[in-house]
Wavefront OBJ file of the C-alpha trace (Angstrom):
o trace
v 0.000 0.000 0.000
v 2.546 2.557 0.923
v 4.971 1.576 -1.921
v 1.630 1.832 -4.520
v 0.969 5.820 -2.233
v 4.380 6.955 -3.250
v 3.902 5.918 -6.790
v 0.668 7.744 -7.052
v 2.590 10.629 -5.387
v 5.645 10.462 -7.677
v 3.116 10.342 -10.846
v 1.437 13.558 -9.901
v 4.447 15.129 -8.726
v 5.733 13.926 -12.582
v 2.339 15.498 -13.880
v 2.337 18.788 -12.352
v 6.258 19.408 -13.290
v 5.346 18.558 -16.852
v 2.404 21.090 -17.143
v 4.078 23.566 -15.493
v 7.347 22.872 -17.525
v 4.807 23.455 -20.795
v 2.891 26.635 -19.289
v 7.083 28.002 -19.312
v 7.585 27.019 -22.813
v 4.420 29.032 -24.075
v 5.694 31.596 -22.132
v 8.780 32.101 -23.491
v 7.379 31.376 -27.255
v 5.437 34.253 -26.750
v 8.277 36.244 -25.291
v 10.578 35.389 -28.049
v 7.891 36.125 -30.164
v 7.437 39.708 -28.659
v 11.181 40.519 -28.750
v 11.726 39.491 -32.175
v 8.727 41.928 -33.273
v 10.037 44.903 -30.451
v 13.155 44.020 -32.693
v 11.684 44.500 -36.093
v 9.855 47.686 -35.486
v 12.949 49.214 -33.825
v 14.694 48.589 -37.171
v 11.987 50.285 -39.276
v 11.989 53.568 -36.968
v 15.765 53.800 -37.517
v 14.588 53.026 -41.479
v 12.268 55.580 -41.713
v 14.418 58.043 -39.156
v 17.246 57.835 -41.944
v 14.916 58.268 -44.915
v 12.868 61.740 -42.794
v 16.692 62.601 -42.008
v 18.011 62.242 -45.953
v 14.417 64.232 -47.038
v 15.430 67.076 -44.864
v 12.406 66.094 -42.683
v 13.802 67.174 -39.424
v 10.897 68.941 -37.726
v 8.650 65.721 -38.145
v 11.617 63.600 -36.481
v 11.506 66.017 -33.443
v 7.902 66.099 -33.571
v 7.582 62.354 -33.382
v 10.073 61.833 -30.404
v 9.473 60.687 -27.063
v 8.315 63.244 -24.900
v 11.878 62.428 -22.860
v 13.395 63.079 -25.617
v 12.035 66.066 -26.245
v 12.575 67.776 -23.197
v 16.216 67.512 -23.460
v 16.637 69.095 -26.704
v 14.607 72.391 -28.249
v 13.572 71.751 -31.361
v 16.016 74.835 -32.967
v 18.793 72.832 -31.679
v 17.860 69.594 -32.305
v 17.042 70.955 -36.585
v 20.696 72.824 -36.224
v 22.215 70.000 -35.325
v 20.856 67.788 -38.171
v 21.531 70.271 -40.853
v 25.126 70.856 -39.712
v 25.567 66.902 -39.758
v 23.912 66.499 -43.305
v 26.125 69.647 -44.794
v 29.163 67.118 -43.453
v 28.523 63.608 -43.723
v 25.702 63.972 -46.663
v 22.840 61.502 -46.989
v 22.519 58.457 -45.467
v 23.485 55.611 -47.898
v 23.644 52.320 -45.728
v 23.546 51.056 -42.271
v 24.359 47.832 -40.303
v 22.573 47.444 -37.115
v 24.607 45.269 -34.856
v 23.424 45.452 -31.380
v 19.346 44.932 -29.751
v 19.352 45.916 -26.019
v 15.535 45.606 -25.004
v 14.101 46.333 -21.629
v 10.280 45.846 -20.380
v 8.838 47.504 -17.229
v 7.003 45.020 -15.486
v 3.309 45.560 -15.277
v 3.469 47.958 -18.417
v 2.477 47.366 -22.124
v 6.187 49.509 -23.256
v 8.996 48.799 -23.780
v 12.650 50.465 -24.458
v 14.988 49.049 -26.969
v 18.344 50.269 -27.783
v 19.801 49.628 -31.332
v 23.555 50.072 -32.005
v 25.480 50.270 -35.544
v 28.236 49.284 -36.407
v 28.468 52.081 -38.950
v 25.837 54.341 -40.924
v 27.882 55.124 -44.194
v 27.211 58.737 -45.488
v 27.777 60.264 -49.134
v 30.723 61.831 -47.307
v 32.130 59.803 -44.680
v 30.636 57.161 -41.936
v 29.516 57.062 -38.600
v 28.348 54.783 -35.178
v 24.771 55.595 -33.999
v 23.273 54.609 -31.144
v 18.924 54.764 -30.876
v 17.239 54.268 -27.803
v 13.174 53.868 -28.714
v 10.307 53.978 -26.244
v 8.416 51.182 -27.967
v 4.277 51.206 -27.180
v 1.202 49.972 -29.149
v 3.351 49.036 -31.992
v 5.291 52.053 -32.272
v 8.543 53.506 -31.509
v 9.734 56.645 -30.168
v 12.939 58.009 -30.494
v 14.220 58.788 -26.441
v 17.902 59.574 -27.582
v 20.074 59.406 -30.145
v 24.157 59.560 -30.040
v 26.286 59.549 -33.223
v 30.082 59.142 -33.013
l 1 2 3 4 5 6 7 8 9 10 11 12 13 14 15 16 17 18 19 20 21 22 23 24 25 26 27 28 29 30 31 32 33 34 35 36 37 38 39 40 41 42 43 44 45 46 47 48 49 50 51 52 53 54 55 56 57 58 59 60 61 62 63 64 65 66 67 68 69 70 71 72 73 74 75 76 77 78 79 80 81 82 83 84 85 86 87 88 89 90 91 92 93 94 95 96 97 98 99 100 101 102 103 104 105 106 107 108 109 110 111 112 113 114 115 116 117 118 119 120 121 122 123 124 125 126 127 128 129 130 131 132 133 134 135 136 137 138 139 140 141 142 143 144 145 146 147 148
C-alpha cells in the first residue's frame, strides 16, 4: 500500500512538473515572439528616421520623439544640429545594425529598446549611432540618439 501511495505521489508530482514545464515554454514562445517583433519595429523607426533625415524632414523627427526626448533638446537645436551633420557627412546611404538591447517595465504594455550600428555610411564619410526607442502599441519613439 505505501509503496503503490508513493507511486501515485511520484506520478502527480511527474504530472504537475510537466504542465508547469509546458505553461514556461508558451511563455517564453510568446516572449521570443514579442522581442523578435520589439526588434523588427525598432529597425523600421531607424529606417524611416534615416529616410525623414536624408528628405530634410527634421521637424517631423523632433515632432515624433518621445516626450523624454524632447525635453532635453529644443527643437532649434535639435534641426541645427541635423543640418550641420547632413552639410558634413551627406545623406545616409547604408547602415548595419549590430546590437538589440531591449528592456520591459514590469506591469506595463512599453517597452525600451536600444539599437547600435556598427556604422551608418554617409555620401561623405561614416559614422556609429546609437537609438534608444520607447516602444508602445506598436510604435517607436525616439528617447535619444548619439552619433560618433
Amino acid at each position: 500500500m505505501r509503496n503503490t501511495l508513493r507511486v501515485r505521489a511520484a506520478s502527480l508530482l511527474a504530472a504537475l512538473v510537466l504542465l508547469a514545464a509546458a505553461s514556461s515554454c508558451s511563455w517564453v514562445k510568446e516572449k521570443v515572439e514579442s522581442v523578435s517583433k520589439d526588434q523588427q519595429i525598432a529597425a523600421q523607426a531607424v529606417t524611416q528616421f534615416h529616410t525623414q533625415f536624408n528628405e530634410g524632414q527634421y521637424r517631423e523627427i523632433y515632432a515624433e520623439a518621445h516626450e523624454e526626448f524632447r525635453k532635453n533638446i529644443s527643437e532649434a537645436d535639435f534641426i541645427a544640429a541635423l543640418e550641420e551633420m547632413n552639410r558634413k557627412l551627406g545623406k545616409v546611404r547604408a547602415t548595419s545594425t549590430t546590437n538589440f538591447r531591449l528592456s520591459y517595465q514590469l506591469g506595463s504594455k512599453t517597452a525600451t529598446i536600444t539599437c547600435e550600428t556598427e556604422f551608418t555610411e554617409f555620401t561623405e564619410g561614416k559614422a556609429s549611432e546609437e537609438f534608444t526607442w520607447g516602444l508602445g502599441d506598436g510604435q517607436a519613439r525616439l528617447r535619444s540618439w548619439k552619433i560618433e
